[in-house]
C-alpha positions as CSV (number, residue, x, y, z in Angstrom):
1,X,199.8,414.2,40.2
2,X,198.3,413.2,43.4
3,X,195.0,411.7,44.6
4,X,194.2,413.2,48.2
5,X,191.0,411.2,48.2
6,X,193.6,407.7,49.2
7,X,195.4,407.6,51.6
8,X,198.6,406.2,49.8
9,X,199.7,407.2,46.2
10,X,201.5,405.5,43.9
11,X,203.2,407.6,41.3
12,X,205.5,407.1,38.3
13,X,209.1,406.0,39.0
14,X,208.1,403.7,42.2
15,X,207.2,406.6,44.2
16,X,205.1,406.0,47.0
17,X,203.2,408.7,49.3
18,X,201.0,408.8,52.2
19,X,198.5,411.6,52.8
20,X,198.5,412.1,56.4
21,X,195.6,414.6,57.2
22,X,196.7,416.5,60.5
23,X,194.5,418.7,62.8
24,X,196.0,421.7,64.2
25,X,193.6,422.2,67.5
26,X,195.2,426.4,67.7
27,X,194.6,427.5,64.3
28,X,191.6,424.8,64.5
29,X,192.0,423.7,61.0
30,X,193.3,420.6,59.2
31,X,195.3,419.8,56.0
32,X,197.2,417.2,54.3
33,X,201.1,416.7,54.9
34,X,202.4,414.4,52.0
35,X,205.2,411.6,53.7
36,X,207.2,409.7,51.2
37,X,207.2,406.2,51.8
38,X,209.5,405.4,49.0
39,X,212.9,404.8,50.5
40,X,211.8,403.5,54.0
41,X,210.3,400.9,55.8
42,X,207.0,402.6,57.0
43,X,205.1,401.4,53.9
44,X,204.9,398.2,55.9
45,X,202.7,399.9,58.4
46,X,200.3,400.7,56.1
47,X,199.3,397.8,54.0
48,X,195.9,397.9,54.3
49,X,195.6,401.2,53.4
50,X,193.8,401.7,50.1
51,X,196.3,402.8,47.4
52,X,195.6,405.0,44.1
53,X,198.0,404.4,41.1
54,X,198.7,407.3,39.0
55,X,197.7,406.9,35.3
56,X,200.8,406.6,33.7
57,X,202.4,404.0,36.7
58,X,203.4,400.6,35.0
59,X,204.8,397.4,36.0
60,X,208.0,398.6,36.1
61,X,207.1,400.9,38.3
62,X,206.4,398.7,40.6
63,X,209.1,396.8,40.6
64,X,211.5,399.5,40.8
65,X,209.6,400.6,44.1
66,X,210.0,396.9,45.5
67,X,213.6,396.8,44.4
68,X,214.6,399.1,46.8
69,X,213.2,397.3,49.9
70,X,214.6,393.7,50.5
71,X,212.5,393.6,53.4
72,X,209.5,393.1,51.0
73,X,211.0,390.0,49.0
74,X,211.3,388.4,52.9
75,X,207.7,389.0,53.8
76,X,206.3,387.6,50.1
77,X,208.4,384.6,50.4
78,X,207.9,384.2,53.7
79,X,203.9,384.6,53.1
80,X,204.1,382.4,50.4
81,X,205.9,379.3,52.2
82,X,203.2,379.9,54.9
83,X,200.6,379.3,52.7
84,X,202.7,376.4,50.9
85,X,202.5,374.8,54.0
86,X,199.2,375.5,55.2
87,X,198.2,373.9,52.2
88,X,199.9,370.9,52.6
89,X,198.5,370.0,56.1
90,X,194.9,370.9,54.7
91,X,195.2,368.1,51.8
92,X,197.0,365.6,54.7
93,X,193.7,365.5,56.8
């Protein structure tokens, strides 16, 4: 089950796909060409992209997709030490 009205889709066993609409200018006509993001680092590119979550997606889900990126547990920890500290020279002034 997909949702071609968001641009990323998040389906059931930590699958992740990107509905990239493409215009071909010959045949003058467009249509959707479904990427999947799951196994690579080019979900990083699109993180403000809105996201749909399939019905039946659970936590688990989730952490199975982030699992199999360690790239992600960098950037949150990362993130989150930057905000740790930002914190801490906020209550200093």
């Amino acid at each position: 089950m997909k949702n071609e009205n968001y641009p990323l889709n998040f389906l059931k066993g930590g699958k992740l796909v990107y509905n990239n609409w493409v215009y071909d200018k010959v045949i003058k006509e467009g249509h959707y060409e479904v990427q999947d993001l799951s196994n690579n680092g080019d979900w990083l590119h699109k993180r403000d992209q809105t996201v749909w979550l399939a019905p039946d997606v659970t936590l688990n889900d989730i952490f199975l997709f982030l699992a199999r990126d360690p790239r992600f547990v960098t950037l949150h920890f990362v993130t989150a030490m930057l905000t740790s500290l930002l914190g801490r020279g906020e209550e200093s002034q």
